[in-house]
N, C-alpha and C positions, 0 to 999 in steps of 0.2 A: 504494500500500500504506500502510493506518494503525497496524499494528503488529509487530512482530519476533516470530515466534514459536522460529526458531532452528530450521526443518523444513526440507525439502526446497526446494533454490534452485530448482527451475525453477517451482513450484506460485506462483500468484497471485489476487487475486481484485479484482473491481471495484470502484471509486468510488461512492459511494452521489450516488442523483441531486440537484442542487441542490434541486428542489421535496420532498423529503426530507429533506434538512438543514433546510429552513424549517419544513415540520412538526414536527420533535421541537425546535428550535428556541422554536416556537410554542408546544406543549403543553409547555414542561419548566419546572423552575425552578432558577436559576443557582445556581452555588456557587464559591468559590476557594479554591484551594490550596495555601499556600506550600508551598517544597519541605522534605520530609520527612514535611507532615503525613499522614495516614493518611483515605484514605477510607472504607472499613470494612475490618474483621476477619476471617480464616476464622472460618465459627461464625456469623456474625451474621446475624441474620433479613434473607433478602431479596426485598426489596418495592420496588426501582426499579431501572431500568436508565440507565444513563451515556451521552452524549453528549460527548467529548472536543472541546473547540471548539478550546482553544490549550493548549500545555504536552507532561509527559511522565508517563507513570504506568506503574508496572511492579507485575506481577502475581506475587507469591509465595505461594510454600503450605509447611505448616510437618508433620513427621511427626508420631506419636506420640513418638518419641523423640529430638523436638527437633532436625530435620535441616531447613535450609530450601535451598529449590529454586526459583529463578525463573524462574515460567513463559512470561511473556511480556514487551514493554514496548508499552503500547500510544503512540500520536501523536498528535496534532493532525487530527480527523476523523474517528477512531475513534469504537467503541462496546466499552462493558465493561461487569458488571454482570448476563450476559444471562441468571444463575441465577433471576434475579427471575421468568422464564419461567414458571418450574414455580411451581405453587400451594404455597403450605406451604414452599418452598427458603431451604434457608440458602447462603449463601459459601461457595463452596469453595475460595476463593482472601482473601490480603488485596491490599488496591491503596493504591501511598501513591506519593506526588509525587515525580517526581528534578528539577522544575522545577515555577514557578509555574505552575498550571493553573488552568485557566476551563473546567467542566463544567457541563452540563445535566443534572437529573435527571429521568427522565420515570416515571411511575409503571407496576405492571404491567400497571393496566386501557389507563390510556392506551397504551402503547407494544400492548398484544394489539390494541387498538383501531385502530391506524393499521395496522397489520402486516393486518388485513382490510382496510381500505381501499382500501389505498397495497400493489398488488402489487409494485411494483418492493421498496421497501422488505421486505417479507416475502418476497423472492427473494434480496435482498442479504441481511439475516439468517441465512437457511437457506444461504447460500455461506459466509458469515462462520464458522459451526458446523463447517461441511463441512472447512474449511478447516484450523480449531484441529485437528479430530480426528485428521488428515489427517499433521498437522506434531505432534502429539504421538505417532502411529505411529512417523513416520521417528525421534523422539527417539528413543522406546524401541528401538528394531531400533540406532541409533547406540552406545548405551549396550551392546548384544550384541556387535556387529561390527567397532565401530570403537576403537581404540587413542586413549588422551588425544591425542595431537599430532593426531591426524584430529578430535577431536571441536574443540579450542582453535579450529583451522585451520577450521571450518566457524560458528563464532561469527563468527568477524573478516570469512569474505567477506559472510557475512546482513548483517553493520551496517555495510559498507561501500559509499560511493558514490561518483562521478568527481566531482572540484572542478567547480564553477560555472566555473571558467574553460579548462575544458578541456582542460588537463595529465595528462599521463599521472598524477600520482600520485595516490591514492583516501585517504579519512579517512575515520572513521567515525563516524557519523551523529548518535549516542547514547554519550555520555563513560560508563565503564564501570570501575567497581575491578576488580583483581583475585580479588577474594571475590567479585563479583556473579558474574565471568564466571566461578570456581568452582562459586556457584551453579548455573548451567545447565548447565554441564558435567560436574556429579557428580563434582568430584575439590576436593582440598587446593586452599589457595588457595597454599603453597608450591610445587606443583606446576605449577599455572598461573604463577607468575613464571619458575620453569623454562625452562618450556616456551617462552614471549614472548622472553625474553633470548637462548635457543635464535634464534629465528626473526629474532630482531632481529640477530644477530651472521651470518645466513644474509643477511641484507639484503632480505628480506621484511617488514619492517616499523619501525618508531620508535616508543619506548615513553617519556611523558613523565607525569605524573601525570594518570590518568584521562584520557588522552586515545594515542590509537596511531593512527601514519597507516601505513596500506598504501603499500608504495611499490612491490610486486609482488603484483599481485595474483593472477597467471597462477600464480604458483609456490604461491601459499597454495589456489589452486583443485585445483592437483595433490595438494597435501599434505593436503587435504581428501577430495580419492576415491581417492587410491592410496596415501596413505600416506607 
């Protein structure tokens, strides 16, 4: 998996194939990123799509009434950008660094261009779509159904993985504020400290600046579907 969408944990989707990575690799042109800087804008004409080589980029979008919402974080192997699709599309998202990044920019001709080519590629895509829509369903139906401590609780198990060394306790993947994770969860970011301190005093997790290790993961999975 190249990005968090914060959907439905069982949903996944494939690895894009090495001679694919070399293609857009090959048609793109680099660019870097320190963190914070901004790759583009909601609003802004778009006419290329991203190739995520190394780094981290998260995807926000902003209302009319000034409310922002983060929609995704994409990884290292990712693709973003894919508005460039449609003729005439603008952003409907902004995308800015939470770490130094090294992207590919491939243009709309070229990426329509290889996407006929290169079927896998134009399969992986069309999964890649499938997949966003897929996890922004479960979002909205969460925001209906699900109480803040279920939605908090379903943030931490997406960005969570087993240590490298095999120990039972899990950390999370992608270092995260409590206004980010506000952000995606549609609540105060006081509410979200709440809620953490809550869980952390339940011994479900450790909360240090921008960084929370799961140390139960089992229990945040409950507290995630039952509440």
């Amino acid at each position: 998996m190249h990005e968090y969408n914060f959907g439905d944990l069982t949903f996944d989707h494939h690895d894009l194939l090495p001679s694919s990575t070399r293609q857009l690799m090959g048609y793109g042109k680099p660019h870097s990123l320190p963190p914070g800087a901004c790759l583009y804008s909601q609003g802004d004409p778009a006419d290329a799509c991203f190739f995520l080589a190394d780094g981290v980029i998260k995807s926000t979008t902003v209302s009319i009434d000034g409310h922002e919402s983060l929609l995704r974080i994409h990884l290292a192997g990712g693709i973003l950008g894919l508005t460039a699709l449609r003729e005439g599309g603008t952003r409907d998202a902004t995308a800015i660094a939470m770490d130094h990044s090294e992207l590919i920019s491939i243009s709309r001709s070229d990426m329509l261009m290889l996407m006929e080519k290169n079927a896998s590629l134009g399969i992986h895509i069309s999964r890649l779509l499938v997949y966003r829509m897929c996890s922004l369903h479960y979002r909205l139906n969460t925001y209906v159904f699900n109480n803040i401590e279920q939605r908090i609780a379903h943030v931490l198990v997406t960005l969570t993985r087993q240590r490298a060394d095999g120990r039972c306790f899990y950390e999370t993947g992608v270092g995260l504020s409590h206004e980010e994770i506000a952000q995606i969860v549609e609540a105060r970011r006081e509410t979200v400290t709440k809620v953490l301190n809550d869980y952390a005093k339940r011994g479900y997790i450790q909360v240090t600046r921008r960084h929370i290790q799961v140390c139960n993961p089992a229990a945040l999975i409950r507290a995630a579907t039952d509440g």
